[in-house]
N, C-alpha and C positions, 0 to 999 in steps of 0.2 A: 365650908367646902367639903365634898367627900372626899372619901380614899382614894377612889379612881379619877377624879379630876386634879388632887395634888401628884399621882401618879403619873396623867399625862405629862403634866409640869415638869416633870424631872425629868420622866423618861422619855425625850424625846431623842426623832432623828435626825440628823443637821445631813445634808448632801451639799457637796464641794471639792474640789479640788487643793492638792496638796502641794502647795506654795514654798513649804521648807520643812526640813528633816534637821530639827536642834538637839537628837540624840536617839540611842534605841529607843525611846519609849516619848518619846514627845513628838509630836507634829504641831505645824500652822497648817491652817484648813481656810482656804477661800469661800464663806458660805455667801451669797449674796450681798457680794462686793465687801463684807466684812472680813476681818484676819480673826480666828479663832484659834487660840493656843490650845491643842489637847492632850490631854496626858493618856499614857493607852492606859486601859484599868484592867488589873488583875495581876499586872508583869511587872518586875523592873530591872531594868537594861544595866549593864557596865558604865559608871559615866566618862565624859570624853575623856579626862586624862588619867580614870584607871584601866588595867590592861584589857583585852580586850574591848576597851570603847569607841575608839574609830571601828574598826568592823561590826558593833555591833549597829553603831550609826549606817554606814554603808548597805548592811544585810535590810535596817528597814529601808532606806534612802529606793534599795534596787525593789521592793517590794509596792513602794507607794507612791515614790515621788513623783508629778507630774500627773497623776494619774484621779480622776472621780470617785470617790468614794462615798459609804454611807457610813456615819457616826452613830451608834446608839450611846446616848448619853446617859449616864446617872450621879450627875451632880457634878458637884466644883470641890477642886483641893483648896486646900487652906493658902495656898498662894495664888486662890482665881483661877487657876486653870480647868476646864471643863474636863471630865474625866470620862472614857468613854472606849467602846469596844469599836474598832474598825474592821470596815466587810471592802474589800475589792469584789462585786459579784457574792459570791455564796463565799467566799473562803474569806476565814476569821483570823485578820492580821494577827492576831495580838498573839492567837495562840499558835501563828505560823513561826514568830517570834523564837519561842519557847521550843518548837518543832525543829528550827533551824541550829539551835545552841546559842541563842544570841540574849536570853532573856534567861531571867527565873520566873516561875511564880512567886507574886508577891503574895508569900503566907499566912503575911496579915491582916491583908486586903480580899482576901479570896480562899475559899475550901475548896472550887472546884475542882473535883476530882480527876476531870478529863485531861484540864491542864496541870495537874501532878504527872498522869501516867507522860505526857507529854515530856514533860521534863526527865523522869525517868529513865524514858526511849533513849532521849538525846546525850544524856548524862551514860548510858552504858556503850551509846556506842559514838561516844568521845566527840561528837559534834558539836563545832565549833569551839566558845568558851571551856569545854568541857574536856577540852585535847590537855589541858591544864591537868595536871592532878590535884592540883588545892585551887581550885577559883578561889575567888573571896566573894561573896555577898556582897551589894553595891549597897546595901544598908549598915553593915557592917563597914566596909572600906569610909563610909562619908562619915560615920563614926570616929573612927581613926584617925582621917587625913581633917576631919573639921573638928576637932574637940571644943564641947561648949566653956 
């Protein structure tokens, strides 16, 4: 197979409707009558019972719920989940996310530098999570509160 036919494979886009909002950074996507769990790629959210995690649920919940969307996908997480960048129209959830104070960049999943300065913005001018003076990291906190 070539590059750009394994390319297509991955990278495709899935269109559907947004069925349910299971945290900042996860969705179900109705793609043709199927249930797709996506995880957004590049960010990751507060979870629900650390602080900040119900608004960060909410903040996506008022951005996508109910509403058609397109998926650009690039693979699946290690727990199946499709992983994948969301567009309402031209505007890119994920980094609306990040915009709003509701996300981080995930650092380790991503160099983009647009959603650095993003976080940035949102970080100097205290929005949302960021009204905190010490967040915590949601990789760090699931560290903490889940010890292996």
């Amino acid at each position: 197979m070539s590059l750009i036919v394994l390319l297509s494979l991955l990278l495709t886009d899935l269109h559907g409707e947004v069925i349910a909002v299971k945290d900042g950074d996860t969705v179900v996507v109705l793609v043709d009558k199927t249930e797709v769990v996506v995880r957004l790629a590049s960010i990751d959210a507060p979870e629900k019972n650390q602080p900040f995690g119900q608004q960060s649920k909410a903040a996506l919940s008022s951005l996508v719920f109910g509403k058609q969307i397109r998926v650009v996908t690039s693979g699946k997480d290690r727990y199946g989940r499709t992983i994948g960048t969301l567009y309402d129209g031209a505007t890119n959830v994920n980094a609306e996310m990040i915009k709003v104070g509701f996300a981080w960049r995930y650092s380790r999943f991503s160099s983009d530098i647009e959603l650095s300065m993003l976080e940035c913005e949102a970080r100097t001018n205290s929005r949302g999570l960021w009204a905190d003076p010490r967040p915590v990291e949601p990789w760090v906190w699931r560290r903490q509160s889940y010890p292996r």
